[in-house]
Backbone bond lengths (Angstrom), bond angles and torsions (degrees), N, CA, C in turn:
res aa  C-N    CA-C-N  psi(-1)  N-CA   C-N-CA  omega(-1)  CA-C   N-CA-C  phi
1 X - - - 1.462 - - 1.524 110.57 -
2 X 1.264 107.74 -51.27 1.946 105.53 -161.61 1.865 85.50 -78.69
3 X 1.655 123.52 -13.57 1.525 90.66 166.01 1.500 137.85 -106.05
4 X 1.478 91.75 43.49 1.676 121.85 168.15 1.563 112.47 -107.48
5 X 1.527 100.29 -1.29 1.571 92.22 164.70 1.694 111.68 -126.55
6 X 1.690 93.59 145.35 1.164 123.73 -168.25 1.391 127.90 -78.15
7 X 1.557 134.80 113.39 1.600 110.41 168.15 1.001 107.23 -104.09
8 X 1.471 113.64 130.78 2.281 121.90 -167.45 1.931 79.22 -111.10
9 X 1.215 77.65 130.52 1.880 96.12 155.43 1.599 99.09 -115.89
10 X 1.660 91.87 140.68 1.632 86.75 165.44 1.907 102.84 -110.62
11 X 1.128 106.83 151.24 1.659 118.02 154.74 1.500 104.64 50.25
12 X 1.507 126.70 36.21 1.323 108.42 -158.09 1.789 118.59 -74.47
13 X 1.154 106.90 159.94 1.591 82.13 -166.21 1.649 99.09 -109.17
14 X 1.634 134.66 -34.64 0.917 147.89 -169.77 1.452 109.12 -79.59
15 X 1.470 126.32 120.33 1.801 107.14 -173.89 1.597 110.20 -96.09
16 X 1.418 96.28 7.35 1.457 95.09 173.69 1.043 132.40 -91.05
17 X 1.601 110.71 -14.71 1.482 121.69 167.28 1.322 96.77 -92.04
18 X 1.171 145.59 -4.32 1.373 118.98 166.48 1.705 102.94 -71.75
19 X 1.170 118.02 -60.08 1.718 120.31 158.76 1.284 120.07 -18.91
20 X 1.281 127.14 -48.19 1.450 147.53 -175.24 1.373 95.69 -76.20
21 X 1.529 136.31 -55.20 1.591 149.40 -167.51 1.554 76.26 -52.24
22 X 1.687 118.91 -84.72 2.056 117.21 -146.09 1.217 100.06 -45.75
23 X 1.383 117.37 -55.67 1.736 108.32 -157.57 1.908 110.85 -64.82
24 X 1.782 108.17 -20.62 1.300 87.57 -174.87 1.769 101.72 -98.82
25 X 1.575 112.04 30.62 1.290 91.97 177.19 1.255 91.03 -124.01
26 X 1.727 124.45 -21.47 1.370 107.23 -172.49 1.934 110.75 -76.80
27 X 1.670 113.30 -4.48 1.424 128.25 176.70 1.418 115.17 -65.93
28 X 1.752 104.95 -20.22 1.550 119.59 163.96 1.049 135.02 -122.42
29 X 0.908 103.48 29.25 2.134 129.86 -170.45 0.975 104.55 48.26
30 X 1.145 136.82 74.64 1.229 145.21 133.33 1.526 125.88 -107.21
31 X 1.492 121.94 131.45 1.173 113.98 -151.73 1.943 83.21 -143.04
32 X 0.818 130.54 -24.79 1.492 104.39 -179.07 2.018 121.60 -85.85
33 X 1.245 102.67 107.73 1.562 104.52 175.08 1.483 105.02 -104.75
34 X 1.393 117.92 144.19 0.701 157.45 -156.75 2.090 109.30 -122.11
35 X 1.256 135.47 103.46 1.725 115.51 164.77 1.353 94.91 -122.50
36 X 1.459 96.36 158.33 1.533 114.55 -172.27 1.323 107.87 -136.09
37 X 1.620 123.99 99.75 0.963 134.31 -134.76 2.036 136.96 -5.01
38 X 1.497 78.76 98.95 1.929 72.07 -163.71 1.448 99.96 -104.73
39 X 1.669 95.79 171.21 1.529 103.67 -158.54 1.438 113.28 -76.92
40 X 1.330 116.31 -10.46 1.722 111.38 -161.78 1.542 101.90 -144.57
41 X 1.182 110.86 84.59 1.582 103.83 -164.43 1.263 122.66 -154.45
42 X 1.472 143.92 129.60 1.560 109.99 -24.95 1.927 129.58 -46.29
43 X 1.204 105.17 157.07 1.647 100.22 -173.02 1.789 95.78 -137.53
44 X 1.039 119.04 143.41 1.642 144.69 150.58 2.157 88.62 -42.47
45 X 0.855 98.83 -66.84 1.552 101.78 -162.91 1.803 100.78 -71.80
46 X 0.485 133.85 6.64 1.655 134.39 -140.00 2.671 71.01 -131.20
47 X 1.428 92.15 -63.27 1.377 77.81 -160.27 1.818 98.31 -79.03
48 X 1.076 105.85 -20.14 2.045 94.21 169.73 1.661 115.77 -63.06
49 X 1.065 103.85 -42.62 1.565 100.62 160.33 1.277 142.16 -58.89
50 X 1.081 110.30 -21.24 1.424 132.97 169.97 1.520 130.14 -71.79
51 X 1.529 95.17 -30.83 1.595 117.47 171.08 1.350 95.31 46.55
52 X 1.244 129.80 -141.47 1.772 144.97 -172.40 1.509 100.76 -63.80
53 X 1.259 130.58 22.58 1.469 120.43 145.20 1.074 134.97 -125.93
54 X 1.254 105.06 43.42 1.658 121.42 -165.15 1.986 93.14 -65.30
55 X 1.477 124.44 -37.22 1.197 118.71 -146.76 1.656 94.86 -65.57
56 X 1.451 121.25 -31.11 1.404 120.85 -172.18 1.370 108.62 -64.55
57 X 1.502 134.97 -33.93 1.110 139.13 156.33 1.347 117.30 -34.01
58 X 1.525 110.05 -83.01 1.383 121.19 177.94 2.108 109.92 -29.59
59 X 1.110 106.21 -59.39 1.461 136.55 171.06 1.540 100.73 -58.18
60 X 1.124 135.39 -24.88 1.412 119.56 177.80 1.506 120.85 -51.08
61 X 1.088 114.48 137.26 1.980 112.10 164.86 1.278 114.37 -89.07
62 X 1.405 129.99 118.31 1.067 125.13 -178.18 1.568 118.41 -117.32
63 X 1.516 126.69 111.30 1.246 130.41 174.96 1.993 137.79 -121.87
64 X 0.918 107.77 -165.15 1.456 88.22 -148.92 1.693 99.51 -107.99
65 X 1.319 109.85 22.88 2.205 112.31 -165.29 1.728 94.68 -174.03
66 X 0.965 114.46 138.61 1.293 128.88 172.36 1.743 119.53 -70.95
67 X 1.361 93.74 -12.87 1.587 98.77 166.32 1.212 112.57 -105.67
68 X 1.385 142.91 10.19 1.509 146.09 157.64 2.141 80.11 -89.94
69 X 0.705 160.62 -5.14 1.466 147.94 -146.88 1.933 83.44 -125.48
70 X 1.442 109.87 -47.21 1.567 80.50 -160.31 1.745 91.29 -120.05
71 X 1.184 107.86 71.50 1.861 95.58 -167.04 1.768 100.35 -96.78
72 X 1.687 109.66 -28.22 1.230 103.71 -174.19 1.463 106.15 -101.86
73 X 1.009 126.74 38.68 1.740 129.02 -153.20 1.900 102.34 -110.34
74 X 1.290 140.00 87.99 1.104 106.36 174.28 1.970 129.46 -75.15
75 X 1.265 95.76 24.34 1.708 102.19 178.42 1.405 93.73 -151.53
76 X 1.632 95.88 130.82 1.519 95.84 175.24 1.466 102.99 -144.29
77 X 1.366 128.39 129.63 1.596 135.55 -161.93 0.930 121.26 -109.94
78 X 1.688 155.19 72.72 1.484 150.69 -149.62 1.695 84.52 -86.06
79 X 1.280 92.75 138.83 1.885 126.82 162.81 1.079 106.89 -61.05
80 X 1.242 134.41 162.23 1.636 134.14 165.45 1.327 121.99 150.50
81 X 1.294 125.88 101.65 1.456 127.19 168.50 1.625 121.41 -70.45
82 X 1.445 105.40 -3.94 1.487 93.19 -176.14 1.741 107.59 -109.40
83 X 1.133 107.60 149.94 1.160 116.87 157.22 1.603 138.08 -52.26
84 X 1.361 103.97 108.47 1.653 118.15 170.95 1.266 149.07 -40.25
85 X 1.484 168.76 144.56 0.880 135.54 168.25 1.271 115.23 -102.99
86 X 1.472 113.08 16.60 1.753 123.07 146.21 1.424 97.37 -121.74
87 X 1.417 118.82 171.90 1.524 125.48 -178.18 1.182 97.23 -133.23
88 X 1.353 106.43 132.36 1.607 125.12 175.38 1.537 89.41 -100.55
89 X 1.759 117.01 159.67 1.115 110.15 160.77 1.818 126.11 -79.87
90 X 1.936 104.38 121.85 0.870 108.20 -166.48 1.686 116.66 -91.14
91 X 1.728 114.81 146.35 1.238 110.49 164.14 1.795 125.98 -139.88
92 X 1.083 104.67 161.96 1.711 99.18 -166.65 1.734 108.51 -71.43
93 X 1.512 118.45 -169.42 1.386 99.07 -170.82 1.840 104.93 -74.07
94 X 1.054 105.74 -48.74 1.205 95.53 177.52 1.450 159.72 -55.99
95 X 1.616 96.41 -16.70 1.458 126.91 145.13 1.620 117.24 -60.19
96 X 1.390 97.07 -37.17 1.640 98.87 -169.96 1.809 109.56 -77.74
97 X 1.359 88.40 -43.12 2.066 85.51 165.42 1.486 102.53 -67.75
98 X 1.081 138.94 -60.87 1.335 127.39 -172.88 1.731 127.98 -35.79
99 X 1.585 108.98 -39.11 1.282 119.04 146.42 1.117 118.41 -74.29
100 X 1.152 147.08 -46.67 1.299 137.50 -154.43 1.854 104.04 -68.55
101 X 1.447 114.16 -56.11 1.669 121.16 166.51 1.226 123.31 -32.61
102 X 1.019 141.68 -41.48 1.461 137.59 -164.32 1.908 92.73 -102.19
103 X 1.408 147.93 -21.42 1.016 160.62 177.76 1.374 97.94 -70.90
104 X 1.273 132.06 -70.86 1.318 144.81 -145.13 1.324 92.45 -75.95
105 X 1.491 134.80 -23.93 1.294 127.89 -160.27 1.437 97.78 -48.47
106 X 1.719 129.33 -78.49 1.396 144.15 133.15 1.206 130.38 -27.75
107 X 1.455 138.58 7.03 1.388 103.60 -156.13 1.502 83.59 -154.39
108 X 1.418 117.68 -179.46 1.291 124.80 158.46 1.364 109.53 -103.86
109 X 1.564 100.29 147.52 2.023 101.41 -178.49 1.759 104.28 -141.17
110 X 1.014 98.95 117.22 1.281 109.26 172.66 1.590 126.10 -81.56
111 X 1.490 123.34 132.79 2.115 115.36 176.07 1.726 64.90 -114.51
112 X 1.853 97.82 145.76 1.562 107.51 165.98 2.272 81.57 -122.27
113 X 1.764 86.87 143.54 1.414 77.60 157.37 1.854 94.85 -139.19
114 X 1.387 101.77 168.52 1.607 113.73 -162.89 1.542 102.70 -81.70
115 X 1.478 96.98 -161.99 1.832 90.36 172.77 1.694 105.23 -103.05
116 X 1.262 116.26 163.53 1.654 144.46 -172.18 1.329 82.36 -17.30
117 X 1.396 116.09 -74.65 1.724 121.75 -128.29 1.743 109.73 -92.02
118 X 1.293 121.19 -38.99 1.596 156.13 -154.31 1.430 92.06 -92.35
119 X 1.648 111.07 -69.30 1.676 115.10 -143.64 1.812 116.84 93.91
120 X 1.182 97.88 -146.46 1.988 132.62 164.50 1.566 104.24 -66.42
121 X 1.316 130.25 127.05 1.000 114.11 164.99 1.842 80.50 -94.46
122 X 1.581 86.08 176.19 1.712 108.32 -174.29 1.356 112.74 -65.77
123 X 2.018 115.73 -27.42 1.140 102.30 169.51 1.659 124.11 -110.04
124 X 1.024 88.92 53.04 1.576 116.49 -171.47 1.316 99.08 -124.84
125 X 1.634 134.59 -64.70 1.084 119.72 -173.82 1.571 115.14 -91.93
126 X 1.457 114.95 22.98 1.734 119.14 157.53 1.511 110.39 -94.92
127 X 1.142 99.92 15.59 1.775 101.90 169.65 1.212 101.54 -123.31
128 X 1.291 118.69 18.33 1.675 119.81 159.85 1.315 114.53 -102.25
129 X 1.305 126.54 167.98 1.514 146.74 171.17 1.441 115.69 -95.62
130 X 1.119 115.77 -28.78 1.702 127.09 167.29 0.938 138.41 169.44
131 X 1.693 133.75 143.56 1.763 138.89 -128.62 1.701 84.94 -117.27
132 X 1.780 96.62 137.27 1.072 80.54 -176.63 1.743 68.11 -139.09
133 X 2.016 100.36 160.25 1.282 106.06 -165.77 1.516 105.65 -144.94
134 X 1.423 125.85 145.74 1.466 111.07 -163.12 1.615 91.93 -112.89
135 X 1.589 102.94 153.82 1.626 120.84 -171.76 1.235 111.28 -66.68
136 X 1.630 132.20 146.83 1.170 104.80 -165.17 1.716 76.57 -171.27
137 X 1.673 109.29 156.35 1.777 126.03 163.52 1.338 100.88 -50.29
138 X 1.904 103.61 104.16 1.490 90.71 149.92 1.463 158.50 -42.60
139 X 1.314 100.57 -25.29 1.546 126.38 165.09 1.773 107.82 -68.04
140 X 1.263 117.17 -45.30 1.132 100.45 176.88 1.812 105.60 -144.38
141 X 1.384 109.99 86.96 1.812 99.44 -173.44 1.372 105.55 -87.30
142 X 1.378 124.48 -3.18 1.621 113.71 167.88 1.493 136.27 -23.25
143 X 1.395 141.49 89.36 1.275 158.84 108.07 1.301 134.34 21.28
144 X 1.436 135.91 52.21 1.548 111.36 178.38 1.399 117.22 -43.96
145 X 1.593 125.57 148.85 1.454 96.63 -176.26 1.659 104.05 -77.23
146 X 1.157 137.66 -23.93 1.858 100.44 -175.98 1.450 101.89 -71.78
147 X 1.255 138.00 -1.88 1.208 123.74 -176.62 1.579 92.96 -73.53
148 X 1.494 118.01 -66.07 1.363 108.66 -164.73 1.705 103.12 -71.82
149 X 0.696 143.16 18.83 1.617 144.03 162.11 2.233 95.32 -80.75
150 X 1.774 87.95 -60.94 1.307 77.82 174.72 1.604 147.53 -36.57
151 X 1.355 96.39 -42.93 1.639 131.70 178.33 1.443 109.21 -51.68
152 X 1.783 107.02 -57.05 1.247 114.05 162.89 1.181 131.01 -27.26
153 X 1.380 94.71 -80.99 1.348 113.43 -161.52 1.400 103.67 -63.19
154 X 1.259 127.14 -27.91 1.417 128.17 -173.39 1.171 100.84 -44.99
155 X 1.989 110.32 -53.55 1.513 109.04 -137.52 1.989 96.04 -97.65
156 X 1.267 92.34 5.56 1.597 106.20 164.31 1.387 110.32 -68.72
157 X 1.369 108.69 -71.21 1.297 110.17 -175.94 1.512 120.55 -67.23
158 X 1.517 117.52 6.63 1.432 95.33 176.51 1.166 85.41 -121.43
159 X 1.230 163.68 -10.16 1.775 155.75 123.46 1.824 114.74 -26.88
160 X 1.614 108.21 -15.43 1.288 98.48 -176.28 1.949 93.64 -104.31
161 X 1.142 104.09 -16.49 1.916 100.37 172.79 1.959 97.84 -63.54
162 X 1.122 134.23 -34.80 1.081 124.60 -144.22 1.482 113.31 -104.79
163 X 1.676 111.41 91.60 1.204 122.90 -160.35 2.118 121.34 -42.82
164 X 1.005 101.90 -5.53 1.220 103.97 -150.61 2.281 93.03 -95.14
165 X 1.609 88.42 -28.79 1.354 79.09 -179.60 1.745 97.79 -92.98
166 X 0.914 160.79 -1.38 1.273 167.42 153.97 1.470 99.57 -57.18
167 X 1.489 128.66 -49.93 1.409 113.24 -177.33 1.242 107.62 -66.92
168 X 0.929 126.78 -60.24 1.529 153.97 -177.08 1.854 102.96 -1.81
169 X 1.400 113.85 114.93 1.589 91.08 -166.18 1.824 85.57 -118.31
170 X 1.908 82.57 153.33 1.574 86.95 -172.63 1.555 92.49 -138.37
171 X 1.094 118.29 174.77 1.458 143.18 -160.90 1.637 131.89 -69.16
172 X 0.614 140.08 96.05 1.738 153.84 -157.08 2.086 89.67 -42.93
173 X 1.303 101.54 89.51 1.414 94.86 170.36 1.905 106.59 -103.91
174 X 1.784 91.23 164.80 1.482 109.26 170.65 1.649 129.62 -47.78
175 X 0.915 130.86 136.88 1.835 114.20 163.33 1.129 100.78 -95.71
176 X 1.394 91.31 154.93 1.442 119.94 -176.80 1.944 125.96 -12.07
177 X 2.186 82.93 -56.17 1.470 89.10 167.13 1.010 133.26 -43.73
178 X 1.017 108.39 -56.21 1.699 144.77 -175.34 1.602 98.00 -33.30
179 X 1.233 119.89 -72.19 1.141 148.22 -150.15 1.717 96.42 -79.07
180 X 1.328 115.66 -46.31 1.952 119.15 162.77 1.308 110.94 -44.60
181 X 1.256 117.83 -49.69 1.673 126.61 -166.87 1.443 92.64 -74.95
182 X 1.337 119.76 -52.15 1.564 104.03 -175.51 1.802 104.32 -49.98
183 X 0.871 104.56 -71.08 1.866 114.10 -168.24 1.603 89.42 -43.40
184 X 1.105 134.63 -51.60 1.561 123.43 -174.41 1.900 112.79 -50.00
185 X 0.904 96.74 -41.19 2.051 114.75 -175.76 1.388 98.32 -88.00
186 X 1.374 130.66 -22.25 1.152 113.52 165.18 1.751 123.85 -91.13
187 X 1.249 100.73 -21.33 1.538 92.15 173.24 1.110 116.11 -77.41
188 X 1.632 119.30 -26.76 1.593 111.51 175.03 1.209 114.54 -98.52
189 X 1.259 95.23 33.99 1.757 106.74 173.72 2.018 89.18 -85.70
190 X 1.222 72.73 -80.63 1.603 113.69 172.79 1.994 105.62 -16.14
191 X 1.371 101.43 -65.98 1.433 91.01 -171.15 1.366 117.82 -92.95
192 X 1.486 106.38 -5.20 1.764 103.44 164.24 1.469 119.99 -73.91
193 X 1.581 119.47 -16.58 0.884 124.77 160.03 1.730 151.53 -87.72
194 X 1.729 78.06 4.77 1.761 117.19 -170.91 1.551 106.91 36.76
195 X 1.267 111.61 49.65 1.308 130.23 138.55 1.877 124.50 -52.45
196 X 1.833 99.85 -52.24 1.263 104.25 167.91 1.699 95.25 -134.13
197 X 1.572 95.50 138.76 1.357 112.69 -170.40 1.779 116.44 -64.58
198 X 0.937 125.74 90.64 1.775 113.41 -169.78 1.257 136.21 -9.35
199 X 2.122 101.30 -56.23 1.453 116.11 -175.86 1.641 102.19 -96.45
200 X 1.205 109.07 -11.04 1.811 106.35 152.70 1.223 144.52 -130.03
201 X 1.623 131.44 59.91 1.183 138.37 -111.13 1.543 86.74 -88.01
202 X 1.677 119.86 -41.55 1.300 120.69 -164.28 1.619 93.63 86.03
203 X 1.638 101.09 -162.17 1.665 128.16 -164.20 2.133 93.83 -100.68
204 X 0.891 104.74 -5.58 1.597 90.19 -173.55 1.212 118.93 -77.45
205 X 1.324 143.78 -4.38 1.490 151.25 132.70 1.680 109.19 -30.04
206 X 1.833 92.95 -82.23 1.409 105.28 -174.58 1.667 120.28 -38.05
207 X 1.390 112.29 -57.92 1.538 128.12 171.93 1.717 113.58 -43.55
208 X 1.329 94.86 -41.64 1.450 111.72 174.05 1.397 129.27 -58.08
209 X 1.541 97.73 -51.40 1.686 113.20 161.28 1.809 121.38 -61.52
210 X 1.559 110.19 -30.97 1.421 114.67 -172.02 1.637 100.59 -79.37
211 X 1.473 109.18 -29.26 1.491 111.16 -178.06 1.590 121.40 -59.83
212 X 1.362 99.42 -52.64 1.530 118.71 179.28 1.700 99.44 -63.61
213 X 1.139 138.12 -62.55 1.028 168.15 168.31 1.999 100.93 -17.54
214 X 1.549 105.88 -65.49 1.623 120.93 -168.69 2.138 73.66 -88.88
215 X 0.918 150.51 -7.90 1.215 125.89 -178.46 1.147 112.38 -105.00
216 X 1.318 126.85 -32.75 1.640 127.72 176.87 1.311 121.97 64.41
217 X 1.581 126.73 53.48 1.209 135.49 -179.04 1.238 106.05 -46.52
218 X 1.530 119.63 143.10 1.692 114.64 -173.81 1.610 98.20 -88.66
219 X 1.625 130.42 -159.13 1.326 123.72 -151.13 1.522 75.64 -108.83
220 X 1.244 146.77 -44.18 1.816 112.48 169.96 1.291 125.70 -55.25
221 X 1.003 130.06 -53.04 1.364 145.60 -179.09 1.654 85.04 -47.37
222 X 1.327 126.10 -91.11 1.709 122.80 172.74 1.846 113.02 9.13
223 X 1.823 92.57 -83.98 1.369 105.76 -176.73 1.615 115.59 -60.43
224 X 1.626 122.80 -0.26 1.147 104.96 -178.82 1.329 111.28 -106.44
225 X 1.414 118.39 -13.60 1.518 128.83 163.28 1.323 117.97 -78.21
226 X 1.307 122.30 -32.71 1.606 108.72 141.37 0.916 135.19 -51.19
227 X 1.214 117.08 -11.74 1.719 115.04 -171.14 1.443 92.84 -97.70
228 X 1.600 130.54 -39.34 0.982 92.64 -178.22 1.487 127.78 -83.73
229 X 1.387 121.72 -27.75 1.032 145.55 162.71 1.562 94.24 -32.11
230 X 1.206 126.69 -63.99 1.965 107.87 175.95 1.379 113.20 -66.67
231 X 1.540 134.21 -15.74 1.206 134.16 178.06 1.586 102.12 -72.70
232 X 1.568 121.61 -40.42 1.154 118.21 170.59 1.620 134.91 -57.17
233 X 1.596 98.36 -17.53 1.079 100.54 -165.73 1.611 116.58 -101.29
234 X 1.460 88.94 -24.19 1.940 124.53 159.42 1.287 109.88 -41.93
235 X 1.625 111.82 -62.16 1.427 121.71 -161.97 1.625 106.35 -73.72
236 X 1.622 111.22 -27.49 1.384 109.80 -169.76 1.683 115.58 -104.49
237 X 1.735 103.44 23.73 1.537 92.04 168.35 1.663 104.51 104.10
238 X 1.638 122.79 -32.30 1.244 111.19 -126.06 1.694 98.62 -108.74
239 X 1.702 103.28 24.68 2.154 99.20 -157.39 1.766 86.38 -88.42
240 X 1.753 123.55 -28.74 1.359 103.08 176.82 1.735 135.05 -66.84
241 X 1.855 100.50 -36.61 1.278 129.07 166.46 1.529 115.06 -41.59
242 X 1.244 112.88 -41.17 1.364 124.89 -164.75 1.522 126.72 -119.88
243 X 1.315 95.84 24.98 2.223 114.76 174.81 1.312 87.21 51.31
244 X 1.256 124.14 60.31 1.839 111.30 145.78 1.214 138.57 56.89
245 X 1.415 99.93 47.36 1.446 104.06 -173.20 1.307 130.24 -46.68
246 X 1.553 107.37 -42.36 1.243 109.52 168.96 1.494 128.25 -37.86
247 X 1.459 103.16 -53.65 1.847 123.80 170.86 2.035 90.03 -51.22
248 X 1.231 136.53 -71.23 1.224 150.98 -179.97 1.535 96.35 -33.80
249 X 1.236 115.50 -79.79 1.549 107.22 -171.07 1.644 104.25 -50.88
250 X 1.374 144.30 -44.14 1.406 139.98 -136.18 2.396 82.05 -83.70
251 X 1.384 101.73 -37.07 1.044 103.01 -166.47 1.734 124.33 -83.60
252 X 1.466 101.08 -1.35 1.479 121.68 170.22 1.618 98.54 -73.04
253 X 1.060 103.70 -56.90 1.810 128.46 -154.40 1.399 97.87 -70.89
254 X 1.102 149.39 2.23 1.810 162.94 166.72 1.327 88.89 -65.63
């Protein structure tokens, strides 16, 4: 189970907290890391920090976009103490292991955290499903990130002792992909039908993506809004214009 969940670094710049990241995740069994293009990598310092978890290093996946990082993931959690100017639904760490355990049983689950100084950029954490943020002195809630990696994982591993969220059965959701291809068939749903104007789309895409996104359609619900979404596109002329979605959707769903 805990190795269906994911730790994504983005852009990290320090290689010593990536060192600092293995040892405090392999201290809670967690063993899958994840970097997304970081600045110093592999590092001499990166594996002294690491002490007895050098193997998660070695074992790290390292890629170049945060959507090659969470493509097969159907839960993905951006870090973040600050406030958005969309709102994902937010939860503290311990809420966030509490979901994350009974998910991971089946599934892949992604925590993304940002770099040292920045964090999430905004379009970083609209490719999440939900922000989760750990409690901290208002006067000073500052975070090294392996500390808050630490925090995590802590409240991972003591949500994964507790049989009750392990039974706990939850719903056959989309990955990530899944969920791209939809938004792809839906925007050219959308502008073949000049619903949204091409060379002026406006925000109704984006809003669109945060909606689906804070709602988490499960993988029927998915395939049935594709269906209509190709029925729409059937009825309006548009399945030759647009390489066949229909053929496209039947061939997602394999």
């Amino acid at each position: 189970m805990l190795s269906n969940i994911r730790i994504v670094l983005i852009n990290t710049f320090h290689p010593g907290n990536v060192g600092a990241i293995a040892r405090a995740m392999k201290n809670m069994g967690l063993t899958n890391l994840y970097l997304v293009d970081p600045n110093d990598y592999p590092s001499e310092e990166a594996t002294s920090r690491a002490a007895g978890a050098v193997d998660l290093l070695e074992n790290a996946t390292i890629v170049p976009t945060l959507q090659e990082a969470i493509a097969d993931c159907s839960l993905v959690i951006g870090t973040s103490a600050r406030h958005r100017t969309f709102q994902l639904p937010i939860m503290n760490a311990r809420e966030c292991a509490e979901s994350v355990i009974p998910e991971a049983v089946d599934h892949s689950v992604a925590i993304v955290f940002g770099r040292e100084t920045t964090g999430l950029l905004n379009e970083e954490i609209a490719q999440c499903h939900r922000q989760v943020y750990i409690d901290a002195n208002d006067a000073y809630p500052v975070l090294n990130i392996s500390q808050a990696v630490q925090i995590i994982a802590y409240e991972i591993w003591m949500a994964n002792q507790n049989k009750n969220f392990k039974n706990t059965e939850t719903p056959e959701y989309p990955r990530k992909k899944d969920m791209d291809l939809f938004y792809e068939h839906l925007e050219e749903t959308l502008y073949g039908i000049n619903f949204v104007v091409r060379n002026h789309p406006g925000k109704v895409l984006e809003k669109l993506h945060r909606f689906f996104n804070r709602s988490r359609p499960e993988k029927q619900e998915l395939g049935i809004l594709r269906g209509v979404l190709a029925a729409v596109q059937r009825e309006a002329g548009l399945t030759e214009a647009n390489n066949h979605p229909e053929k496209r959707l039947k061939d997602d769903q394999k």
